[in-house]
Structure formats: C-alpha cells, structure tokens
N, C-alpha and C positions, 0 to 999 in steps of 0.2 A: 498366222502365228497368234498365240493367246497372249492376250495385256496380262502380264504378272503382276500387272499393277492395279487391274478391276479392282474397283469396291474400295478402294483405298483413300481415305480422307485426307487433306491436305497436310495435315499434324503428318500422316504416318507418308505421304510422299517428300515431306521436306524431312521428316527423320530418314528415307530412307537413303534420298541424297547425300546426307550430311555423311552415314555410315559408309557410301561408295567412296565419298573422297576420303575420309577418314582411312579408309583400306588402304588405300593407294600409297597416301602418308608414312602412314605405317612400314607398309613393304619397303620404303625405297629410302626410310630413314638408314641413317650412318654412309651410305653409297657416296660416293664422288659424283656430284650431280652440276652437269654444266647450269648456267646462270643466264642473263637477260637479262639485260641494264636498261633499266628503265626511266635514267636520272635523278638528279639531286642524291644521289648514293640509295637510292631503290633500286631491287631488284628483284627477280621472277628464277626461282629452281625449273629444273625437269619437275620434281615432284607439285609445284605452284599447277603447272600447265596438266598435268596428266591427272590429277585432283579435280581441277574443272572442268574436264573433260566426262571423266565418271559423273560428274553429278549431274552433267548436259545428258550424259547418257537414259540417267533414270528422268529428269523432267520431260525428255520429248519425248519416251514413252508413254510416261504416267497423264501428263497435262500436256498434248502436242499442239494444242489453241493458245498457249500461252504465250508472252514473252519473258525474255530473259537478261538479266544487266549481270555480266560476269568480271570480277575484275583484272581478267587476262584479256578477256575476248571480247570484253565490250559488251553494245548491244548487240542480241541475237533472237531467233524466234519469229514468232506473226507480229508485224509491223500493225501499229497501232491498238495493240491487244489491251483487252481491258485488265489484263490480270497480267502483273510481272513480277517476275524470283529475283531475287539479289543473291548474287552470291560470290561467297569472299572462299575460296578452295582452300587456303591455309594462309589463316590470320596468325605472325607471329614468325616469319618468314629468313630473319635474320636467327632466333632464335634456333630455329630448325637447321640452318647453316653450320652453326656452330655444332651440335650436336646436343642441344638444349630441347627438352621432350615438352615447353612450355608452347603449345602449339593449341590451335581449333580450328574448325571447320563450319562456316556459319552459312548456314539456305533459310533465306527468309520469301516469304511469299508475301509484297508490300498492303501494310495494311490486315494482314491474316497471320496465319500459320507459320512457324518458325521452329529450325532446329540448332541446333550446334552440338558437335561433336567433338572428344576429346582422343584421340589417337589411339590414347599411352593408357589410359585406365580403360580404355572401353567403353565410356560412359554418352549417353545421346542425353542432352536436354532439350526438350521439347515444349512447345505450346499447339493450344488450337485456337489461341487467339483470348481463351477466356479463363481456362486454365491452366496449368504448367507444373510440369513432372520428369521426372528422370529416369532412365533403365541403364542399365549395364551388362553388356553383353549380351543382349536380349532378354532379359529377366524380366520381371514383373517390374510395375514403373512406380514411384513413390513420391507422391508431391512435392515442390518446392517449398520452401516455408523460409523467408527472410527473416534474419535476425541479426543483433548488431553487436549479441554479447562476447563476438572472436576481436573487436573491436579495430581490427584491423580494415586499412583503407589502400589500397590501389590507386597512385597515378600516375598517369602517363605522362612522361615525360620526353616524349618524341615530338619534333617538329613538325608541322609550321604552329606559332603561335600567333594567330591572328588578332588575340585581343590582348597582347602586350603592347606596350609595359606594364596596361592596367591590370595586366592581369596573367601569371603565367602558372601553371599547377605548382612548380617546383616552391611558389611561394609560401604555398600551405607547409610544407616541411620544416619552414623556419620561424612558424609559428610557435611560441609559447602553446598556447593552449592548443596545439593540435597534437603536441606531445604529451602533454597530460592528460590528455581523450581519449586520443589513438597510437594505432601503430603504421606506418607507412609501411606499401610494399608496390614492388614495380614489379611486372610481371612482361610488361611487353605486349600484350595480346589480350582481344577481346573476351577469350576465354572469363577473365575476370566478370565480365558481368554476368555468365552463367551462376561465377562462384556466390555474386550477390543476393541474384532470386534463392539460389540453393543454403546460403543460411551461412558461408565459407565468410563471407566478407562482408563488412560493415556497411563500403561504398566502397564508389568506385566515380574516380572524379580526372577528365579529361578538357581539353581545349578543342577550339575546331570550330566549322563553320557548322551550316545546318546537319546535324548526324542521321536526323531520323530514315533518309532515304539512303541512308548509305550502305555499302556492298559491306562495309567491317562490321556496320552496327546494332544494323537494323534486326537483326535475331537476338540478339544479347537484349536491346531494348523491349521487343515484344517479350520474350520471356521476364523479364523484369516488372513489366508493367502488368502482366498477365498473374505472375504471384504476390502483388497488393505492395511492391516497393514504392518507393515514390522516386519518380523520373522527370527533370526539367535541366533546361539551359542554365548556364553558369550563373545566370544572372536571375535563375529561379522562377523565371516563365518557364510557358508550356514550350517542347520540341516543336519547332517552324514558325513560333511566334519571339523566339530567341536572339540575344546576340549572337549564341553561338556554345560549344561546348557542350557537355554532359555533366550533370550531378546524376547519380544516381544512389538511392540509399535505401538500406534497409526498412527503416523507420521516418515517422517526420519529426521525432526527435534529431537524428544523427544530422538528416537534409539541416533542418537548422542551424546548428552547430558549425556543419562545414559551411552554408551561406554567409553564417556572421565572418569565418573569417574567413571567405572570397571577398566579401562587401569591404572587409577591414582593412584587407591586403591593397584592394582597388583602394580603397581610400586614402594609405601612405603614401602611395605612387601617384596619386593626385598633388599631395601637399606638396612632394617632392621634387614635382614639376614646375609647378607655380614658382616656390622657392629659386628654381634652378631659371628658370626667365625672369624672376627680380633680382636675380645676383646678378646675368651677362647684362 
C-alpha cells in the first residue's frame, strides 16, 4: 500500500490530523450522541472518541515510530519514542453537547509542529514550529499576525483553580481597569488561543498547573509562540518554569497590563488573609 502521507512535513501531518478529526466532528454534530463520564462532571461524546480515533488513524500512518498521548486513550504508540503527538480530539466538549459550534481540534507534536482545527468554519491553524499560518478549506494559507486592537480577552473560567484564592481568572473581571482596557469573553475552549496568534483576540488568560505539555494546550501555545505573541505562566515566568497557568498575549504591552492586575488581584487576596487571621 502507498504512504499518502510520503513527503509530508510534520506541519502538514499534524494539519492533516487536526482536519480528520475535525470531519468527524462535523459529521456527527447535532446527532444524539451517547456520553462517558469521566468524573468531576467530565465527560467524553461518541464524537470525543471517534475524533481520536481519526487522527490515530493518520499519525500511525504518516509517523508509525512515534508515540502518542491522546486524551481518551492515553498513552499509545512505540514505547519510549523519542517523538510524541498530544492530542486533544475536541477541546470544548461540553460546548458541542449543547449544540454550541465553539469547538477545536488540537494535534501537537511535543516541542514541534502543531495544528488546530476549527470544525464549523473550515479553518486549520498551523505551525512548523517557527512560523504559523492559516488555510480554510484547503486554500492558500495566510499568516498569523497578533494584535491586540479587537481588545478583547478570553478567560477561562473552568475548574480546578490551583492557585486560589491568590489567584483565580474570574478575578481579572472585577477589575476596574481591566474594564477600561478590555473586553472579557469566555468561549470555553482552546480554540481561543488559535484566535490570539491569528489577530481575533487580545489574550487569552487561564489557571492550571504546568500547560505546556498538555493534550488541550500544547498546539494553541506553539502557534502562539511561533507567531511572536508573548506566552508565560500566570505569575509571568517562562512555561515549566511556572506556578502555573497561561497568560498569553498579543503584545508585551497587553502581557503587562494583564500581569499588573494578576499581581494586584494576588495582592488583595494577601492582605485579605492576613486581616482575616488577625481578626479570629
């Protein structure tokens, strides 16, 4: 049988990934699709599993020395492989439930090459680790270019918050001056930080333990980092050198702006405490 995947760079096998499960998405949106509880009120569609199925399909073709971290299926692949895909079949999952088309598809290849895919518009964003671009429906591709003049910022307000009380996203909202800066929006899904590299969003600002190896985020960050945004932990170190969390932003004007008032926010919630152990 011939590889249909010869000749194909890691950019164009993690794009092509992203577009099998993106199909798949597609096709089986609105259906009544049984569920997979996976606790804490998680859970997994038919279309979750049959999503990372397609994109297994195209990596053990394309790279069959590889391994692979899926987040249905775990590890998979050649055991101890020097090269491993992440990959998140549909980030946004609750969204999709509902009949909410705020969905993506993220294949990263750790350390390289990374896609994500949009279902509903058609659209692949892609890196090759150095630069970072978009196609839509297979057209011609058009670079990423971040910018922060839509002003609008993304956060996730999903649990676990690991670095509360000092510190939870929802806090940024009730900032004075992040209303005068920006605009908040919650979208649910990683998708957003495709939106950041591509010029859509200002930032995009999350909680969490270490992101950079993760199955939801680790494509969204290579694209981001690959079109000149600036990417660090909440606490404005570098990813793995972090407490924890994601900033990521258009500019290092914006990064600043939101650090002052993470720093801020963390710093009420200090006093707060203090106070609250000299008063019992």
């Amino acid at each position: 049988m011939v590889n249909s995947y010869a000749g194909y760079d890691d950019a164009a096998v993690a794009a092509a990934g992203a577009r099998a499960g993106a199909d798949v998405v597609r096709a089986l949106y609105g259906r009544r699709l049984d569920r997979v509880d996976k606790g804490a009120g998680d859970f997994a569609t038919t279309a979750d599993l049959a999503s990372e199925e397609a994109i297994l399909g195209v990596l053990r073709a394309a790279r069959p020395d590889d391994a692979v971290v899926g987040e249905e299926g775990g590890e998979q692949g050649a055991v101890g492989a020097a090269r491993q895909w992440l990959v998140d079949p549909l980030c946004g999952t609750l969204n999709y439930a509902v009949g909410n088309m705020t969905v993506a598809v993220n294949v990263a290849l750790r350390g390289g090459a990374a896609a994500v895919a949009d279902p509903f518009s058609g659209e692949v964003f892609r890196t090759d680790g150095e630069a970072a671009w978009v196609r839509r429906d297979g057209g011609g591709g058009a670079p990423l270019a971040p910018t922060s003049a839509t002003r609008l910022v993304d956060v996730n307000l999903d649990p676990p918050f690991p670095n509360a009380p000092g510190f939870r996203a929802v806090q940024l909202l009730a900032r004075p001056e992040f209303a005068e800066r920006f605009r908040p929006r919650v979208v649910s899904t990683t998708l957003a930080l495709a939106w950041v590299a591509a010029g859509r969003r200002a930032a995009y600002v999350t909680d969490g333990g270490d992101l950079s190896g993760s199955v939801h985020f680790a494509a969204g960050i290579a694209l981001c980092r690959a079109a000149g945004c600036v990417v660090t932990g909440i606490d404005g170190a570098a990813l793995g050198e972090t407490c924890g969390g994601l900033v990521a932003a258009a500019d290092h004007e914006t990064h600043e702006r939101l650090m002052a008032m993470i720093r801020g926010s963390a710093a009420v919630h200090r006093v707060a405490a203090v106070q609250h152990v000299g008063e019992a």
